[in-house]
NUNUMI-897788 format. One record per residue (C-alpha): y, x, z. Coordinates in steps of 0.001 Angstrom, whole numbers. Layout:
residues N
        py        px        pz
         Y         X         Z
...
END
This chain:
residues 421
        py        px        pz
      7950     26219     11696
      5239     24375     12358
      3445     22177      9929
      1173     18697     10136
      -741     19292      7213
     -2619     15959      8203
       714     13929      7979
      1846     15474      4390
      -997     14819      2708
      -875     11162      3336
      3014     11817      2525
      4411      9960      -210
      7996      9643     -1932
     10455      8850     -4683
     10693     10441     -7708
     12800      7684     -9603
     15734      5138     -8369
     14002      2662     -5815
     12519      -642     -7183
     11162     -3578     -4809
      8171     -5794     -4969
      7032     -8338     -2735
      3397     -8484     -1038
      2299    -11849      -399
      -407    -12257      2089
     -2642    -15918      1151
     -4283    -17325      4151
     -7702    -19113      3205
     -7869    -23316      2440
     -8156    -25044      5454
    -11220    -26472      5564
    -12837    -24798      2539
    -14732    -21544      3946
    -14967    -20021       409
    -11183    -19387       252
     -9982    -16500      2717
     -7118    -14467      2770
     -5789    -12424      -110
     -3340     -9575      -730
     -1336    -10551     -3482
      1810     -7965     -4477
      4605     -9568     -6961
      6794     -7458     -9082
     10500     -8717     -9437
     11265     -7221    -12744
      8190     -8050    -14612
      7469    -11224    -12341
      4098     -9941    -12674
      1314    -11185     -9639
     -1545     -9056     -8786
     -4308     -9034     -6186
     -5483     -6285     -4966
     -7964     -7271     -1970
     -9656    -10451      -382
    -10578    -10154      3608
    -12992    -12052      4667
    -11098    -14657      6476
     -8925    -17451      6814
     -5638    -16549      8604
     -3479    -13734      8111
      -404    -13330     10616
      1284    -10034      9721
      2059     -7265      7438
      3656     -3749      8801
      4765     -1328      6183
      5331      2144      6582
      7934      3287      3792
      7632      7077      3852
      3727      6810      3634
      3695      4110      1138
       642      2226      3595
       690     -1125      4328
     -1341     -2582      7531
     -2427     -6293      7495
     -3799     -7794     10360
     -6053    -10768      9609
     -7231    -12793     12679
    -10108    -10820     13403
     -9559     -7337     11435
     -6980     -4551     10769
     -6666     -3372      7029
     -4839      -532      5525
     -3178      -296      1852
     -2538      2755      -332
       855       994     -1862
       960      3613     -4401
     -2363      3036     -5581
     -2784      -652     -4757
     -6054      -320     -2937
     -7969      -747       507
     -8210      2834      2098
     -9484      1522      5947
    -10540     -1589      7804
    -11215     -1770     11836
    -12700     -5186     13440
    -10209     -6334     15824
    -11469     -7422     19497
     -9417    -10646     20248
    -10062    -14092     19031
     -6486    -13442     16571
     -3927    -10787     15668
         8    -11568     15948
      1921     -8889     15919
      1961     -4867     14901
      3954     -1837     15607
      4278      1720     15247
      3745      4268     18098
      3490      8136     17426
       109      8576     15032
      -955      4776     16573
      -919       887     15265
      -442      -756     18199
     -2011     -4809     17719
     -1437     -7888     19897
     -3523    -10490     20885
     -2084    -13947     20650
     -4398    -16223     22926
     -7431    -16506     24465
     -7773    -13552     27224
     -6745    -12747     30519
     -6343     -9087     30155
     -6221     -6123     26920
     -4560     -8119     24570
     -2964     -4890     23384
     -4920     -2317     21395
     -4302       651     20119
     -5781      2333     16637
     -5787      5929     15092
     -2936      5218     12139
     -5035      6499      9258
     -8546      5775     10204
     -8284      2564     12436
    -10578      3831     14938
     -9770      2336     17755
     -8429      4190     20597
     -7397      2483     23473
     -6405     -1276     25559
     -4163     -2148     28026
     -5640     -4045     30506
     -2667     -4741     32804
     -1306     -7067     29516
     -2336    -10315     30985
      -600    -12713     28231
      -596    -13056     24688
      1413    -10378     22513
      3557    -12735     20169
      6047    -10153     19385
      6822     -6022     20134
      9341     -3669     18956
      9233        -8     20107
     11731      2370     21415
     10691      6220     21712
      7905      6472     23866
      8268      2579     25210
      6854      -503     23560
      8758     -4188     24706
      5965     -7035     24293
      6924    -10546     24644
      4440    -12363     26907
      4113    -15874     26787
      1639    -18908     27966
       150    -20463     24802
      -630    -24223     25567
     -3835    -26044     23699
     -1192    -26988     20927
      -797    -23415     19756
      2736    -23339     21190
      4441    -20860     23203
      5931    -21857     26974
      8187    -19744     29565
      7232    -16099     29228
      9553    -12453     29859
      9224     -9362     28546
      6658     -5762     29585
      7878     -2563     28861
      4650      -520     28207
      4364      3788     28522
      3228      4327     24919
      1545      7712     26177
       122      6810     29501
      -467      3126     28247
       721      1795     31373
      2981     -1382     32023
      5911         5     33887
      8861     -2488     33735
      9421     -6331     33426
     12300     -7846     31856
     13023    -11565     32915
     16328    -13734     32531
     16850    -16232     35223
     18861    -18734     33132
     15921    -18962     30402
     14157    -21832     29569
     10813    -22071     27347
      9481    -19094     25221
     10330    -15813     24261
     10398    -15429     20726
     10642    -12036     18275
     11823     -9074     19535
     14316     -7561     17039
     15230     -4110     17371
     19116     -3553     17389
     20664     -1832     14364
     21896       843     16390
     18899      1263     18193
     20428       324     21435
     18400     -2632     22717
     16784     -5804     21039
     17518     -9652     20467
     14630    -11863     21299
     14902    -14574     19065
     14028    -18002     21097
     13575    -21291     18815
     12500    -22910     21802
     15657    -22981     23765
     17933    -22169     20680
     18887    -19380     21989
     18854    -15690     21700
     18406    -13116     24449
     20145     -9621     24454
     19155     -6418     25700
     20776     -3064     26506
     18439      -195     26772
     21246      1632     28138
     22335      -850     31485
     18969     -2174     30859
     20958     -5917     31259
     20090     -8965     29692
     22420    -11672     27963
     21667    -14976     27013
     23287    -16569     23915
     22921    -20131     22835
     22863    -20948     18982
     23927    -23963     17362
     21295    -24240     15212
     17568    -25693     15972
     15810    -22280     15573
     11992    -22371     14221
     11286    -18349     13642
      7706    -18375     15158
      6753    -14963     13486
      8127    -11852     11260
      8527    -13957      7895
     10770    -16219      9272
     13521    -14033      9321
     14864    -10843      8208
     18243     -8794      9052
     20264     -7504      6864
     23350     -4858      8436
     24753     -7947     11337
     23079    -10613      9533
     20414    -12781     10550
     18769    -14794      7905
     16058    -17190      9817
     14394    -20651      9472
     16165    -22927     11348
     17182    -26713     10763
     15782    -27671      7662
     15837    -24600      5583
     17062    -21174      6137
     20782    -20466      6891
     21943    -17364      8800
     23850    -15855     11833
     26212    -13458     12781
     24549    -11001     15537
     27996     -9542     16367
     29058    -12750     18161
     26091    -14832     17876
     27688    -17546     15782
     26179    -19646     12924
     27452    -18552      9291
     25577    -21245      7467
     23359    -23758      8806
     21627    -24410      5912
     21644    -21817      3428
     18612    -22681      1374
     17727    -26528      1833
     13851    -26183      1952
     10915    -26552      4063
     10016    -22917      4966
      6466    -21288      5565
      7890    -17530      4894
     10430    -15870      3223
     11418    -12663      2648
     15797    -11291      1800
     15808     -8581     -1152
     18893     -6797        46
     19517     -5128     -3264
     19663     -8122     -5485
     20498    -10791     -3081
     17608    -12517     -3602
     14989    -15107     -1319
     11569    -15460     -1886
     10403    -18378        -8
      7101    -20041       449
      5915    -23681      1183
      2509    -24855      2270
       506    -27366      4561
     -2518    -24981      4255
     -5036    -27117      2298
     -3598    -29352      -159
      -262    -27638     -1354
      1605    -24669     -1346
      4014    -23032     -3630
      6530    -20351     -4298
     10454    -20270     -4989
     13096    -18099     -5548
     16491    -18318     -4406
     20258    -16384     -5177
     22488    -15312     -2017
     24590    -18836     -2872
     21419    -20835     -2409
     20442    -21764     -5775
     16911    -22289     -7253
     16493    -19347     -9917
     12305    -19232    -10424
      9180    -19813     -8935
      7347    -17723     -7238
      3377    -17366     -7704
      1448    -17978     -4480
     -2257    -18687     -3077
     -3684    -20913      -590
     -1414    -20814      2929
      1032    -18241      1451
      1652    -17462      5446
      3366    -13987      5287
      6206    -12613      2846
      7678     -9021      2902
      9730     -6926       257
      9168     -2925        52
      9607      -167     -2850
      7177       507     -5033
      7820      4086     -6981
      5862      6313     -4780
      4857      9363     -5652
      2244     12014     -3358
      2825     15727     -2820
      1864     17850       290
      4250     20530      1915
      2717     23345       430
      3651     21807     -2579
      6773     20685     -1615
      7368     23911      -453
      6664     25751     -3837
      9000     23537     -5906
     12173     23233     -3782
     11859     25951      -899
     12865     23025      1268
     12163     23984      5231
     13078     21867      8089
     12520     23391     12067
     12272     23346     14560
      9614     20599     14967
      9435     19317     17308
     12920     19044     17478
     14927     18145     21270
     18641     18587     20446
     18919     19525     16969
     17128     20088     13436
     17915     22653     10776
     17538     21689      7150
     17743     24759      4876
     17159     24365      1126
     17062     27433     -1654
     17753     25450     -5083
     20551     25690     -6782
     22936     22546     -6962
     23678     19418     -5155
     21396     17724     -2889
     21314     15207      -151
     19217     14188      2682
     18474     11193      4594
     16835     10499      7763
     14539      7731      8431
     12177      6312     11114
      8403      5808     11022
      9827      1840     10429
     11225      3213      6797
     14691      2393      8323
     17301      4667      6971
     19333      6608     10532
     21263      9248      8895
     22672     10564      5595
     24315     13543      4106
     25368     15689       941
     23741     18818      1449
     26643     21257       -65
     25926     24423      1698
     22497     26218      1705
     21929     25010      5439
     23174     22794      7577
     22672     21477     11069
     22155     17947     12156
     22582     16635     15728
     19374     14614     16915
     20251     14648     20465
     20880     10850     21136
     18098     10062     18409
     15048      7858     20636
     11958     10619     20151
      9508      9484     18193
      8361     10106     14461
     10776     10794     11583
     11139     11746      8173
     13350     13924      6221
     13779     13529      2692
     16099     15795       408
     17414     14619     -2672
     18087     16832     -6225
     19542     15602     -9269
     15472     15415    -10699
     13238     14443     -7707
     12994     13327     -4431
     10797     15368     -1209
     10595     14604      2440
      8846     15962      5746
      8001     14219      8801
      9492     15945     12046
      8970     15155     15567
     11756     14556     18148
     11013     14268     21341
END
């Protein structure tokens, strides 16, 4: 079997039933240069606020969070920061080349960061995951990278013309070779009007949506037929970055109209128009309690923080900073433990890895157990009750990239990363 000791040192996991806190990311007061961002986390049960880290400047634009290492990545307008969630500290920071971050994504070992305006050429970078060094550009990425998702080995990055206003115009869609970090495909729709928005990876993993709040509108693809659809929405769409919007099974929950209501991805229709009646900066959708945390602000004079139940209502506020521009939930009870370790308590093996067509999961406790499969994303792929000592699971139709195996016993919780390529 082989083993990343690298990986499963930095590997962190569950010991308890999951609990969820939110991470607020504070962009500076406009026009005050002693304010800059901070990285606030909230706790839901205790409705506790803590900050854990000021960076040095005055715009923040994204949070990524990788659930099976417990690390959070912020990029910040001119840098790239790394969080130990279990710990609640600042473990890296890399300067970052373009005149502003947008967008982040996972590739295998990599934290791949757009540029949003400004340059002609490289506004895609790529960093080493756990130290930030940076590795690598793409040149050939002429446009602005306002949104990316990533599928295996290929990264889709929206590419649009950003006007003196700070607004997005007619763009289409690269596919970049995450390995060769080459552009080798573009996606365009003939009956599109105005920008492309964010690229949302499909639940099944079989395409994305492009959300488009200029054209009110949302764009389809199939990885598969590699064909494009075009669906309008009758709703005035304004999702302009990741904390506009979040997905929940065929659920869309986005800004649009006046608040935040929500659509059905299955046919593209509008559930509720108007869901939450509220100006929205960012919000973020606890799936487990039904709950919104929204945030208002016009980035120097006012800003605050709200909480909402599924049916809309105003439950509690919400503490917040200056330009509360980014919202995101994740679980917090994190525990770390290496494989040797791992190894030792529960005689839990996984192999081959890198896996092609299938992966064996073989435990030697005594008792029930299950396992679950996620991707580097933290989003769950498979499950199962692990009754015999071994079992078998199909991985064939899986995109390759990095995963993570984590088995389950009545006391404690392990996992393993595996490769499938």
């Amino acid at each position: 079997m082989k083993r990343n000791y690298f990986l499963l040192a930095l590997l962190t996991l569950t010991t308890a039933a999951f609990a969820q806190k939110t991470i607020i990311l504070n962009g500076g007061q406009f026009g005050n240069p002693s304010e800059n961002v901070t990285v606030t986390l909230y706790d839901p049960l205790t409705k506790q606020t803590t900050i854990i880290d000021t960076i040095q400047t005055q715009s923040v634009q994204e949070v990524l969070i990788d659930l099976p290492l417990a690390l959070a990545f912020v990029a910040a307008q001119d840098s790239i920061v790394t969080y130990d969630l279990v710990n609640q500290r600042r473990i890296a920071a890399s300067s970052f080349p373009g005149p502003s971050t947008k967008t982040m994504a996972f590739g295998l070992n990599e934290l791949i960061v757009g540029n949003w305006y400004g340059k002609s050429s490289s506004n895609l970078y790529f960093y080493n995951l756990f130290s930030l060094n940076l590795v690598d550009s793409v040149p050939a990425v002429s446009k602005g990278a306002k949104s990316m998702v990533v599928s295996g080995n290929s990264l889709y990055v929206a590419q649009n013309t950003v006007n003196a206003n700070f607004t997005d115009t007619l763009g289409y869609i690269i596919e970049v070779d995450i390995s060769s970090k080459t552009v080798i495909d573009t996606i365009t729709h003939t009956g599109y009007t105005e920008e492309i928005g964010e690229l949302i990876l499909k639940r099944d993993f079989s395409g994305f949506y492009a959300v488009n709040s200029g054209s009110n509108t949302i764009l389809s693809y199939d990885f598969g037929s590699g064909s494009a659809t075009l669906n309008s929405v009758g709703a005035d769409l304004r999702v302009g970055n990741r904390s506009q919007y979040t997905v929940h099974d065929d659920t869309l929950f986005a800004s649009m109209n006046n608040g935040i209501g929500s659509i059905d991805l299955s046919s593209f229709s509008v559930l509720d128009s108007n869901l939450i009646d509220t100006v929205v900066t960012a919000f973020t959708y606890d799936t487990t309690n039904g709950t919104f945390y929204v945030t208002q602000t016009d980035f120097f004079s006012f800003s605050s923080g709200r909480v909402y139940d599924r049916a809309g209502n105003r439950t509690d506020t919400l503490q917040v900073g200056f330009s509360p521009e980014v919202v995101r939930m994740y679980y917090d009870q994190f525990v770390g433990i290496d494989e040797e370790a791992a190894a030792a308590e529960v005689n839990f093996f996984v192999y081959p890895n890198p896996a092609t067509d299938f992966i064996q999961i073989e435990k030697q406790t005594k008792g029930s157990a299950s396992f679950r499969l996620f991707d580097q994303q933290g989003r769950l792929v498979q499950e199962m009750n692990l009754i015999n000592q071994s079992t078998t699971l199909n991985v064939e139709d899986l995109p390759s990239g990095l995963y993570f195996i984590e088995l389950s016993t009545q006391q404690k919780r392990f996992a393993k990363p595996i490769i499938i390529q």
